[in-house]
TORPA-4810 file (N, C-alpha, C, O; in nm, 3 decimals):
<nodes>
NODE_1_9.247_9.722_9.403_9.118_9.782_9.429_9.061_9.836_9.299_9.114_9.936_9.250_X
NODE_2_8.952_9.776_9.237_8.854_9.855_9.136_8.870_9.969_9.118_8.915_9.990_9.005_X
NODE_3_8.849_10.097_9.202_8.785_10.219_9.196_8.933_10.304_9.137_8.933_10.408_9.071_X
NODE_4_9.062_10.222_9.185_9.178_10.331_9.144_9.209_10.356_8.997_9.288_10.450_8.990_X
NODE_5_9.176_10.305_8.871_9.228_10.341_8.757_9.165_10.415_8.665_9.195_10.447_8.550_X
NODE_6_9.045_10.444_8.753_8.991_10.600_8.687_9.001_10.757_8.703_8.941_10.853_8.654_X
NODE_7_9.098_10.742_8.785_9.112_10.874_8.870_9.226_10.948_8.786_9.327_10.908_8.729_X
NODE_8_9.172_11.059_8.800_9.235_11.191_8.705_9.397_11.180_8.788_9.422_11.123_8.894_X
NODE_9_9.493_11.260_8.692_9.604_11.191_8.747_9.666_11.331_8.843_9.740_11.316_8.941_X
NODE_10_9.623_11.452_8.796_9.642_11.624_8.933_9.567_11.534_9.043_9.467_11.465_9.025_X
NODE_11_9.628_11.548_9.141_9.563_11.541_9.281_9.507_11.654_9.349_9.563_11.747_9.407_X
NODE_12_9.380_11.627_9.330_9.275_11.762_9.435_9.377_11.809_9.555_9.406_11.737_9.651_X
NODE_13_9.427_11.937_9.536_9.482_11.974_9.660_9.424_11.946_9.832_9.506_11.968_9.921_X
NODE_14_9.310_11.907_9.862_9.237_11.846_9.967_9.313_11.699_9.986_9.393_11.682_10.078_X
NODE_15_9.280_11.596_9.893_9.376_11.484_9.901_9.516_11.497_9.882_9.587_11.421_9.949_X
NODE_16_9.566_11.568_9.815_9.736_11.594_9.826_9.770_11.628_9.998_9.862_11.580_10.063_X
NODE_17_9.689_11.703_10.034_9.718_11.745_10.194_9.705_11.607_10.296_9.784_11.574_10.384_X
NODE_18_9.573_11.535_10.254_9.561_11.453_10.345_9.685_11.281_10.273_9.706_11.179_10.338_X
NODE_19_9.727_11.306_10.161_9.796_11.192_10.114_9.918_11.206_10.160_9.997_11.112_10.150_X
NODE_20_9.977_11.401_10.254_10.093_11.390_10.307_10.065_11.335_10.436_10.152_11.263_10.485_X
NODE_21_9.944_11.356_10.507_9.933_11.316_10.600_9.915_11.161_10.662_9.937_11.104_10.768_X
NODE_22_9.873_11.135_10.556_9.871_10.968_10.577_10.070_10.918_10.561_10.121_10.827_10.626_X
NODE_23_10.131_10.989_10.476_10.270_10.937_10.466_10.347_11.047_10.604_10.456_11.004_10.643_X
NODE_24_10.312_11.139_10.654_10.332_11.172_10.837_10.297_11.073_10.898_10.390_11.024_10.963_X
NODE_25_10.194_11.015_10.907_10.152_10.910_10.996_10.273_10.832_10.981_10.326_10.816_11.090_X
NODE_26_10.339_10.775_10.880_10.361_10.635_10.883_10.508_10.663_10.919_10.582_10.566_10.938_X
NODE_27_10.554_10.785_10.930_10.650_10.763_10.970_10.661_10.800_11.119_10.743_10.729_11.177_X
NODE_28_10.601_10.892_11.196_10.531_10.874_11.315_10.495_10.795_11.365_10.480_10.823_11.484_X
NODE_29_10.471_10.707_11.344_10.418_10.573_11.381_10.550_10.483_11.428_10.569_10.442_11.542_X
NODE_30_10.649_10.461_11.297_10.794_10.398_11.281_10.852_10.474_11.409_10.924_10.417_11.491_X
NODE_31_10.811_10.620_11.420_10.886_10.666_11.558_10.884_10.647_11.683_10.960_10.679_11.775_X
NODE_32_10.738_10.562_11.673_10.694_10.553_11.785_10.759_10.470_11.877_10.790_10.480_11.995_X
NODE_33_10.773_10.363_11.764_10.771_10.192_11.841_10.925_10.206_11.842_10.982_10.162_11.942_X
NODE_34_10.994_10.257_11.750_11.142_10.280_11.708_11.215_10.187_11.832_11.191_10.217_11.949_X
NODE_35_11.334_10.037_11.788_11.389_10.028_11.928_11.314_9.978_12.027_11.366_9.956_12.136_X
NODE_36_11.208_9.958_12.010_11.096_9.878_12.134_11.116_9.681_12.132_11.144_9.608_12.036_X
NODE_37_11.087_9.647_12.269_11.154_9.543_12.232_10.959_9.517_12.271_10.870_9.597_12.299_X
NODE_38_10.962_9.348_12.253_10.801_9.293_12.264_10.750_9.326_12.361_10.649_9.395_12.352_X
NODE_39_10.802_9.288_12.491_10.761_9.367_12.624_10.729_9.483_12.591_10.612_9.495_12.555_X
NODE_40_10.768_9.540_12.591_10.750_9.695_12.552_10.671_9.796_12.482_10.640_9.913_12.505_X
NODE_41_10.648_9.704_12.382_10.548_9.758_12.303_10.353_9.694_12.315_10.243_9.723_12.267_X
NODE_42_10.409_9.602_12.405_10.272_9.528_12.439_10.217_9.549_12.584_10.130_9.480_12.638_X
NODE_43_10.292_9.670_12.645_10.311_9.734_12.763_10.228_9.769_12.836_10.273_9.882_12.854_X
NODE_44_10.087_9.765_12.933_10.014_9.854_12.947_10.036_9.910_13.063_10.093_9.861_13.159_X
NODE_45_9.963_10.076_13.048_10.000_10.170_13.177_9.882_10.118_13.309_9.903_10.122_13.430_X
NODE_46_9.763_10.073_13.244_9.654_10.009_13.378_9.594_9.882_13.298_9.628_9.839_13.187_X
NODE_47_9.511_9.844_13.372_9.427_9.743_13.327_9.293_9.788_13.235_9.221_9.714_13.168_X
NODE_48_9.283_9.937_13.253_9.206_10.000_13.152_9.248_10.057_12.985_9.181_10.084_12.885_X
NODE_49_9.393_10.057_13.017_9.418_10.113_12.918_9.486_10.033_12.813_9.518_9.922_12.856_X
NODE_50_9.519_10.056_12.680_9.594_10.048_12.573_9.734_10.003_12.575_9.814_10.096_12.584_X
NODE_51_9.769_9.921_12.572_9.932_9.942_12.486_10.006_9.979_12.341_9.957_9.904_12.257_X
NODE_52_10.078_10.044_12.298_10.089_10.054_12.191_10.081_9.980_12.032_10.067_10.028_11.919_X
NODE_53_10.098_9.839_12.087_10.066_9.749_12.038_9.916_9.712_12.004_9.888_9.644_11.905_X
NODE_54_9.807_9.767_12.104_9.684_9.795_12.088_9.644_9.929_11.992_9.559_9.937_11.904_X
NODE_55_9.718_10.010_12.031_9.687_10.147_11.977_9.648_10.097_11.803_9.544_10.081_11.738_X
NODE_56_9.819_10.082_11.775_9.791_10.012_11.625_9.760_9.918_11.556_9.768_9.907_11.433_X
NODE_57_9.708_9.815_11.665_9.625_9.718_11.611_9.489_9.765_11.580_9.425_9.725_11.483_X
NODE_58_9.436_9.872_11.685_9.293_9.912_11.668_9.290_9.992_11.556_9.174_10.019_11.526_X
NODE_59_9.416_10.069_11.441_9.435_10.133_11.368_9.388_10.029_11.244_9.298_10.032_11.160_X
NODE_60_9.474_9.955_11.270_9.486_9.822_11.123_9.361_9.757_11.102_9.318_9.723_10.991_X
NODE_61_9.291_9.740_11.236_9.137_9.697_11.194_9.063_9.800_11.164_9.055_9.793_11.042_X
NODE_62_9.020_9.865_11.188_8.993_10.008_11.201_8.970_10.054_10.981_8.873_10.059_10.905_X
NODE_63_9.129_10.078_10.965_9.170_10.073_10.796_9.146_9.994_10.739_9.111_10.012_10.622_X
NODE_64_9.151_9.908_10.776_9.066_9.775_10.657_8.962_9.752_10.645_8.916_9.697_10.545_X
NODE_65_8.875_9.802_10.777_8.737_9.803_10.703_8.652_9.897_10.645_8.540_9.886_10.596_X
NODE_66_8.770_10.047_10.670_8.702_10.141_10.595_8.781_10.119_10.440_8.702_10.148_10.350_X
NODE_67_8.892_10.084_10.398_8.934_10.039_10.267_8.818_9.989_10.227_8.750_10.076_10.172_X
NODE_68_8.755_9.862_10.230_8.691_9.824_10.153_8.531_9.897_10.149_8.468_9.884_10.043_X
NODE_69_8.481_9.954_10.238_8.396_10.056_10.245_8.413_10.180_10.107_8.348_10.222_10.010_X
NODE_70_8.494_10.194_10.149_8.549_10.309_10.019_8.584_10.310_9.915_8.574_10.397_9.828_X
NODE_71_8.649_10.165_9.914_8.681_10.122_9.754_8.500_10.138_9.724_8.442_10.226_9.659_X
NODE_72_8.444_10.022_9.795_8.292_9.978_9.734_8.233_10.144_9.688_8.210_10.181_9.573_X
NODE_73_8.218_10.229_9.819_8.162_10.356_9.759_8.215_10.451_9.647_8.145_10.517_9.570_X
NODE_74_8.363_10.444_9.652_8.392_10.494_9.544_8.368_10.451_9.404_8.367_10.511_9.297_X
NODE_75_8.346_10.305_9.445_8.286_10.262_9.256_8.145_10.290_9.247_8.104_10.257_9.136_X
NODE_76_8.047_10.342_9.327_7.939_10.359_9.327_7.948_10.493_9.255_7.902_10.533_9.148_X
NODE_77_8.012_10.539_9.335_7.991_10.682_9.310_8.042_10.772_9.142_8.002_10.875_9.087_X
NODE_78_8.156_10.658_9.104_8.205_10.709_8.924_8.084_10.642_8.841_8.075_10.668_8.721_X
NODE_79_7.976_10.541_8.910_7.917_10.468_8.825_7.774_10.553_8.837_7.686_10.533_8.753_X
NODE_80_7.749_10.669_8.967_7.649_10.788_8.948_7.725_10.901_8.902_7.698_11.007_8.959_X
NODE_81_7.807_10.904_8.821_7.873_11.034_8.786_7.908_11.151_8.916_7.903_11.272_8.892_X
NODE_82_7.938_11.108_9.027_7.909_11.199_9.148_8.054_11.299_9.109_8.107_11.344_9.211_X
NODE_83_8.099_11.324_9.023_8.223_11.424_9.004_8.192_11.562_9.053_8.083_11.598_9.097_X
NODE_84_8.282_11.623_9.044_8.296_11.785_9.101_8.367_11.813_9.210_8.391_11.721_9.288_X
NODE_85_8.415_11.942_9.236_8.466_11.980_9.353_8.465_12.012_9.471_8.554_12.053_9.545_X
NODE_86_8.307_11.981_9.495_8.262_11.998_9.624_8.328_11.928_9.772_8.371_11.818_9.805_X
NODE_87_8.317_12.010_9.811_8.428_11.989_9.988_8.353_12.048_10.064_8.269_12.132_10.031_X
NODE_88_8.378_12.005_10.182_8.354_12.049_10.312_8.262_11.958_10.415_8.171_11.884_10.377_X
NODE_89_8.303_11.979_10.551_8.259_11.906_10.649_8.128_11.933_10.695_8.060_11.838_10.733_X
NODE_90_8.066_12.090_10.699_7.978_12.042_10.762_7.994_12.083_10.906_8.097_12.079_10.972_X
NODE_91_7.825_12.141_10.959_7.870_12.121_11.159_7.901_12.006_11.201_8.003_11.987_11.268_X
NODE_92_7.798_11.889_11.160_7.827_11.759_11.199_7.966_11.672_11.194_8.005_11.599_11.286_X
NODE_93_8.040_11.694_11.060_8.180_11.690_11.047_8.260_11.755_11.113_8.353_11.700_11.171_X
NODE_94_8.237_11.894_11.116_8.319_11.933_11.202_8.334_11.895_11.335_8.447_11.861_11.368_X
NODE_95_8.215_11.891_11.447_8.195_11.849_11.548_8.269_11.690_11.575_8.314_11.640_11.679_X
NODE_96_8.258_11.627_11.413_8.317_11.467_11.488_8.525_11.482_11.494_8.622_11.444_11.559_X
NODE_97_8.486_11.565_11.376_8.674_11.617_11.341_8.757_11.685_11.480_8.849_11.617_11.523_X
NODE_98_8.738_11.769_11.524_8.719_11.840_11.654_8.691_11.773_11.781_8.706_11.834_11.887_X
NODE_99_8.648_11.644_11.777_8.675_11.550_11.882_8.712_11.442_11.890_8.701_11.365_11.985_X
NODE_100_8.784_11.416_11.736_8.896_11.315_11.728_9.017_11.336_11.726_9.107_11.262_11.766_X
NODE_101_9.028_11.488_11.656_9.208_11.483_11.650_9.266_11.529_11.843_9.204_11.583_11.934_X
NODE_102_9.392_11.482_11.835_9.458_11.427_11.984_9.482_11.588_12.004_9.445_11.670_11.919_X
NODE_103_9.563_11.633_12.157_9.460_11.523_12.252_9.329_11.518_12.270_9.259_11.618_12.255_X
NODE_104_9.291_11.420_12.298_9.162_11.395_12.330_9.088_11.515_12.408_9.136_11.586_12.497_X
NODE_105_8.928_11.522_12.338_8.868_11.592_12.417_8.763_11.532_12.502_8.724_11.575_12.611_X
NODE_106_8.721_11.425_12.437_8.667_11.354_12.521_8.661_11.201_12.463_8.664_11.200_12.340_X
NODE_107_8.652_11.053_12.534_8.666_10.954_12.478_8.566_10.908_12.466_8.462_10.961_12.505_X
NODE_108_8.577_10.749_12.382_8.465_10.701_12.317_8.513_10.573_12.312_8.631_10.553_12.283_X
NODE_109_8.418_10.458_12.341_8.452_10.298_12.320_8.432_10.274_12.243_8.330_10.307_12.183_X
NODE_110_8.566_10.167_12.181_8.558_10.141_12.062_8.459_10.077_12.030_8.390_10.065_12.131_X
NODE_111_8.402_10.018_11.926_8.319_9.909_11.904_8.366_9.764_11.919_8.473_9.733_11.868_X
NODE_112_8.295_9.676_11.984_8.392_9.501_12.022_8.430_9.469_11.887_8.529_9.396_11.899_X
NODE_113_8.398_9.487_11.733_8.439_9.453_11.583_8.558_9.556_11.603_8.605_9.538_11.491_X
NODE_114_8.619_9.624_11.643_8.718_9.767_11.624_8.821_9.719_11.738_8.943_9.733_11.724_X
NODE_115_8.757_9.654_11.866_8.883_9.641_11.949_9.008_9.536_11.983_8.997_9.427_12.038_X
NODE_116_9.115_9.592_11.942_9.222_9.469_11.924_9.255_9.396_12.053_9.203_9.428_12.159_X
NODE_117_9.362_9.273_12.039_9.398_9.184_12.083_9.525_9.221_12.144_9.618_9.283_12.092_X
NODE_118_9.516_9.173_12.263_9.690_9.192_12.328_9.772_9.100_12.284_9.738_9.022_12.195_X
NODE_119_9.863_9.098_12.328_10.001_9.028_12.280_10.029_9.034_12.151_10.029_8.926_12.091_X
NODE_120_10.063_9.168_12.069_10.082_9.143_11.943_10.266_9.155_11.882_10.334_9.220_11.961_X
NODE_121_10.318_9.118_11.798_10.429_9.185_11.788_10.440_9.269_11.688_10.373_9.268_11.585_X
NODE_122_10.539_9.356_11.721_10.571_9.483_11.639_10.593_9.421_11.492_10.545_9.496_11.407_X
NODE_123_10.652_9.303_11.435_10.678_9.227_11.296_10.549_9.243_11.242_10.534_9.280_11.126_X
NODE_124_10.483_9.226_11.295_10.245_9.207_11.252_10.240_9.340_11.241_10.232_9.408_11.139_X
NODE_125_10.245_9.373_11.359_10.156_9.553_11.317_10.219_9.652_11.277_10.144_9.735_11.227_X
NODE_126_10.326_9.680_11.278_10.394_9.797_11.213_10.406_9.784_11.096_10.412_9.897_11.046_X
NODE_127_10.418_9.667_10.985_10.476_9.660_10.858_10.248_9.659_10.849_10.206_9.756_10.787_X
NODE_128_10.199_9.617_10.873_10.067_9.609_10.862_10.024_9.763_10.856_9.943_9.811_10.776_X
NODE_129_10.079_9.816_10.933_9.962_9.976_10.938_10.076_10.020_10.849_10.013_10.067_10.754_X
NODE_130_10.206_10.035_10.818_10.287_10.123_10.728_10.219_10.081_10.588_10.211_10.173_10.506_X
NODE_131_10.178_9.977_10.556_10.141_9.943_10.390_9.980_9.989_10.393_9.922_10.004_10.286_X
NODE_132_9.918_10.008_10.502_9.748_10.094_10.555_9.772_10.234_10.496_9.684_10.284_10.426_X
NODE_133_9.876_10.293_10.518_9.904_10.401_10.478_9.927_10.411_10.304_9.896_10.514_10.243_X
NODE_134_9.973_10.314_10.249_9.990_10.346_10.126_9.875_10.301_10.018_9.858_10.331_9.900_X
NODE_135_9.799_10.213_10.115_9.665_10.176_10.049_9.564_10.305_10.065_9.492_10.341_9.972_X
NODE_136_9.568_10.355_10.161_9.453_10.446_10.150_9.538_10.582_10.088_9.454_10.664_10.053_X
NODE_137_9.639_10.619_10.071_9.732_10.728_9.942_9.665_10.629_9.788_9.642_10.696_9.687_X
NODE_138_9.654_10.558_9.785_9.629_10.490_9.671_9.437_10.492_9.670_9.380_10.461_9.565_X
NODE_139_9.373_10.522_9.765_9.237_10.542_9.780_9.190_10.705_9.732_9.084_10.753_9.691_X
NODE_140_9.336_10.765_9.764_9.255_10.912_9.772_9.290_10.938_9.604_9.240_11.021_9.528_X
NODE_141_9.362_10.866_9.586_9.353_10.863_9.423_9.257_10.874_9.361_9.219_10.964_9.286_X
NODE_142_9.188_10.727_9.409_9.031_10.682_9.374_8.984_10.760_9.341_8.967_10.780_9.221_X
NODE_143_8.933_10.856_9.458_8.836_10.952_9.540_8.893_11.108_9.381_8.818_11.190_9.328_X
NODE_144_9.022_11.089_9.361_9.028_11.218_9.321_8.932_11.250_9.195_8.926_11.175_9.097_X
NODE_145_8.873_11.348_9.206_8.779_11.442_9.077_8.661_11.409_9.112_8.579_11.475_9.048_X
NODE_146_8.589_11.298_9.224_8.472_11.283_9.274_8.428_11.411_9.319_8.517_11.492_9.347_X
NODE_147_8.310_11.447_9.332_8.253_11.546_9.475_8.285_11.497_9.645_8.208_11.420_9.702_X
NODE_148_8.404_11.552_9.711_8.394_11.499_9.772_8.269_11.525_9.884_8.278_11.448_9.980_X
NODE_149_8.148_11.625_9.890_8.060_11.650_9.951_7.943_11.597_9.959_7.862_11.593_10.052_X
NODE_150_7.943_11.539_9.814_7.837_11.445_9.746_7.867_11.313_9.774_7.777_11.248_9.828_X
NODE_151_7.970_11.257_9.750_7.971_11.105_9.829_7.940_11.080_9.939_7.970_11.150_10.035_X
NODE_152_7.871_10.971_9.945_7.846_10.934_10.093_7.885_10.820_10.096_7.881_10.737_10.005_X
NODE_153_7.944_10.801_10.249_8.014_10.700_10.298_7.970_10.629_10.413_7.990_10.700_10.511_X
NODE_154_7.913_10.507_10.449_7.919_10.440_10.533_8.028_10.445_10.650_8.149_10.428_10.633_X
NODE_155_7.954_10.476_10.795_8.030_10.458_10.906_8.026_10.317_10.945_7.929_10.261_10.995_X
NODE_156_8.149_10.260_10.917_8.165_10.110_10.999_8.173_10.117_11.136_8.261_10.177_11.197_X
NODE_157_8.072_10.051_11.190_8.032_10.011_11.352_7.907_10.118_11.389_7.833_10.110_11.488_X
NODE_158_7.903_10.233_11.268_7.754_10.329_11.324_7.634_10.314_11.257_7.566_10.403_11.208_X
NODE_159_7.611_10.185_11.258_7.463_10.148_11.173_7.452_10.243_11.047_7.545_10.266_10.968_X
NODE_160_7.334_10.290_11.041_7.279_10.353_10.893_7.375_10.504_10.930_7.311_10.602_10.891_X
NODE_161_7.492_10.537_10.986_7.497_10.670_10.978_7.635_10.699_10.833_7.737_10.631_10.836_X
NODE_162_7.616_10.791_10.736_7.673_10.806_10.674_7.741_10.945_10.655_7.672_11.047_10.656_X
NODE_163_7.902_10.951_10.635_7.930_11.073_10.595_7.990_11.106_10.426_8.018_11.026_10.338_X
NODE_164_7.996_11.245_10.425_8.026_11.276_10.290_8.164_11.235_10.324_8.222_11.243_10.432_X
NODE_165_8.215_11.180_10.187_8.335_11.138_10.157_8.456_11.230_10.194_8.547_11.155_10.228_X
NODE_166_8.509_11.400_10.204_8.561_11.447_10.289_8.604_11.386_10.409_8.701_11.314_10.434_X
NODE_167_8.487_11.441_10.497_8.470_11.418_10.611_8.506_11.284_10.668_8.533_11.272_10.787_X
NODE_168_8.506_11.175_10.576_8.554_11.045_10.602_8.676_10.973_10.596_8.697_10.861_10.641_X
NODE_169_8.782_11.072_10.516_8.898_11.107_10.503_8.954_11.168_10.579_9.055_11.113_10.625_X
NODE_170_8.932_11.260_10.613_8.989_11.391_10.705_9.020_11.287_10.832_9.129_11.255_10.880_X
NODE_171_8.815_11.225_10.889_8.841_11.119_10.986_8.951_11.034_11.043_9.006_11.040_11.153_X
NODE_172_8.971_10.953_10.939_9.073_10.856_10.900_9.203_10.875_10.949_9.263_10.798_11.024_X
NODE_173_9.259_11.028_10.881_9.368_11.038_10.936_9.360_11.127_11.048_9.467_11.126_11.109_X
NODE_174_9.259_11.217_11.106_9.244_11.228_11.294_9.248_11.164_11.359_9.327_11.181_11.451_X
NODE_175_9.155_11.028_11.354_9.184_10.902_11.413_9.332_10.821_11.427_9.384_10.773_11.527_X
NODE_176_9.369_10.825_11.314_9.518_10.817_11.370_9.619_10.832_11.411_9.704_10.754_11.454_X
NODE_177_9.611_10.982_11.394_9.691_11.111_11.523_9.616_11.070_11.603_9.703_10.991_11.637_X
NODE_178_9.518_11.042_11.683_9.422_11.058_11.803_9.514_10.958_11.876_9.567_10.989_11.983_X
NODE_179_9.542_10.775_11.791_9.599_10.675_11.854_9.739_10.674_11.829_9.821_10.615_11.900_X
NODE_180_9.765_10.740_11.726_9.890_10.739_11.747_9.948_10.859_11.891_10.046_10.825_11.958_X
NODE_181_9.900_10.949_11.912_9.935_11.021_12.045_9.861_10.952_12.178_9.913_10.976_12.287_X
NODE_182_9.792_10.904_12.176_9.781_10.748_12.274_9.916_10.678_12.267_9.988_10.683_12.366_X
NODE_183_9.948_10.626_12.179_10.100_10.548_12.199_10.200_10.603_12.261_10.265_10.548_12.349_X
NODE_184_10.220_10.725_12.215_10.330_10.801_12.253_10.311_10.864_12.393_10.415_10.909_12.441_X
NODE_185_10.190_10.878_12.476_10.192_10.866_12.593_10.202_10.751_12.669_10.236_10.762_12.787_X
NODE_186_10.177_10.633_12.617_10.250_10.551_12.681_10.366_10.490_12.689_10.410_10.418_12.779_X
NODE_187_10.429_10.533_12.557_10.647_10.499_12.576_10.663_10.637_12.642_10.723_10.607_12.745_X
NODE_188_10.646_10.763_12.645_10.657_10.884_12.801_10.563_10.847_12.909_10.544_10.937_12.990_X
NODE_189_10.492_10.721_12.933_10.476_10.707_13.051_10.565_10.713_13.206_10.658_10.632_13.199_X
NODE_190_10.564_10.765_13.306_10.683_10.752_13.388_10.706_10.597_13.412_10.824_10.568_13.395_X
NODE_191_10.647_10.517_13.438_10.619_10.335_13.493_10.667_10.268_13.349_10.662_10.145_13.353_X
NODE_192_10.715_10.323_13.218_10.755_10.253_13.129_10.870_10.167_13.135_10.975_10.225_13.161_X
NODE_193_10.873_10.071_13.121_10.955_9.946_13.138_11.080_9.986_13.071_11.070_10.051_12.967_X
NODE_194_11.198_9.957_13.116_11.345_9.971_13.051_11.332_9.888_12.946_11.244_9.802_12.933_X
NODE_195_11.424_9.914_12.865_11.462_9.763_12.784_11.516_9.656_12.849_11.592_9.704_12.933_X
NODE_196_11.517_9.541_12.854_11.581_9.418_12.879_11.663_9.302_12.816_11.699_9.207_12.885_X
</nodes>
C-alpha cells in the first residue's frame, strides 16, 4: 500500500489502542471458530439469520473495501499536508460508534455489495480476516501523524456520506466486535449442532 512509508515511526496513542484492538480481534475471532468442523461453522440458527461463516465473510468484504478507501485517502491527505493531532468523533460519530459496538442496539441491513455468501470454509475466511487484521495495523501506521479529525473518509455503501478519519477507525474495529459477538451467539446457540 502507497500511503505506509511515510508515517512517523511513535504510534499516536489513539492508533496504538485501536492497533491492539485490531490484534484482540484476531485472536477472538481464532476463538471463535476454534475446533469447528464445516457444518458447523456454516451453521444457521433461522433462515433469517447469519452463520458464522457469514459473520466473517461480511467482515472480509466489509475490510477490503475500506483498505483501499483508506489507503486512497490517506495518500490524499499527506499530499494536502492534513498533519496534526486532532481527534475526536463528534455527535454524529459518536451516535454511529454507540450503535455498532455489540450487543446490538439496534440492527441494520447490510448493503447487497457487503452481504456474504453461504457455504464458506473456515481455510477461506479465517486465514482471510486474520491477515485483514494486520493490513489495517499496517494502515493505522499510514494514518499515524495525520489529523485524524481533518481527514475525511468515504463511507463504502453510504453514497456521498463521509467521516473524519478517527471515527472511521474506531468504526472498523466496532464493527467487528458487533460480528464477531454475532458469531459467538451462534456457537452458544442452544440448537447448535454437535460435532460429527
Amino acid at each position: 500500500m502507497s500511503s505506509v512509508s511515510s508515517a512517523p515511526a511513535v504510534l499516536h496513542p489513539l492508533l496504538a489502542e485501536l492497533r491492539d484492538q485490531f490484534a484482540a480481534t484476531k485472536v477472538d475471532a481464532s476463538e471463535v471458530v476454534n475446533g469447528l468442523k464445516e457444518s458447523q461453522f456454516n451453521w444457521r440458527p433461522d433462515s433469517r439469520s447469519w452463520s458464522m461463516a457469514e459473520c466473517l465473510l461480511h467482515l472480509n468484504i466489509v475490510g477490503e473495501r475500506y483498505l483501499k478507501v483508506l489507503d486512497n485517502s490517506l495518500v490524499q491527505a499527506r499530499a494536502k499536508r492534513l498533519t496534526g493531532g486532532g481527534s475526536g468523533y463528534g455527535l454524529v460519530g459518536r451516535w454511529i460508534l454507540d450503535n455498532t459496538e455489540p450487543p446490538p442496539k439496534r440492527k441494520f441491513k447490510a448493503p447487497r455489495e457487503f452481504s456474504p455468501s453461504y457455504g464458506q470454509p473456515i481455510t477461506a475466511v479465517l486465514p482471510t480476516f486474520v491477515h485483514l487484521q494486520d493490513q489495517l495495523a499496517r494502515m493505522l501506521e499510514a494514518a499515524n501523524g495525520l489529523d485524524l479529525k481533518r481527514v475525511r473518509v468515504p463511507a463504502p455503501g453510504l453514497g456521498p456520506v463521509r467521516l473524519n478519519l478517527h471515527v472511521t477507525l474506531a468504526w472498523i474495529a466496532a464493527h467487528q466486535r458487533r460480528h464477531l459477538w454475532q458469531a459467538r451467539q451462534v456457537r452458544n446457540h442452544a440448537a447448535f449442532p454437535a460435532a460429527k
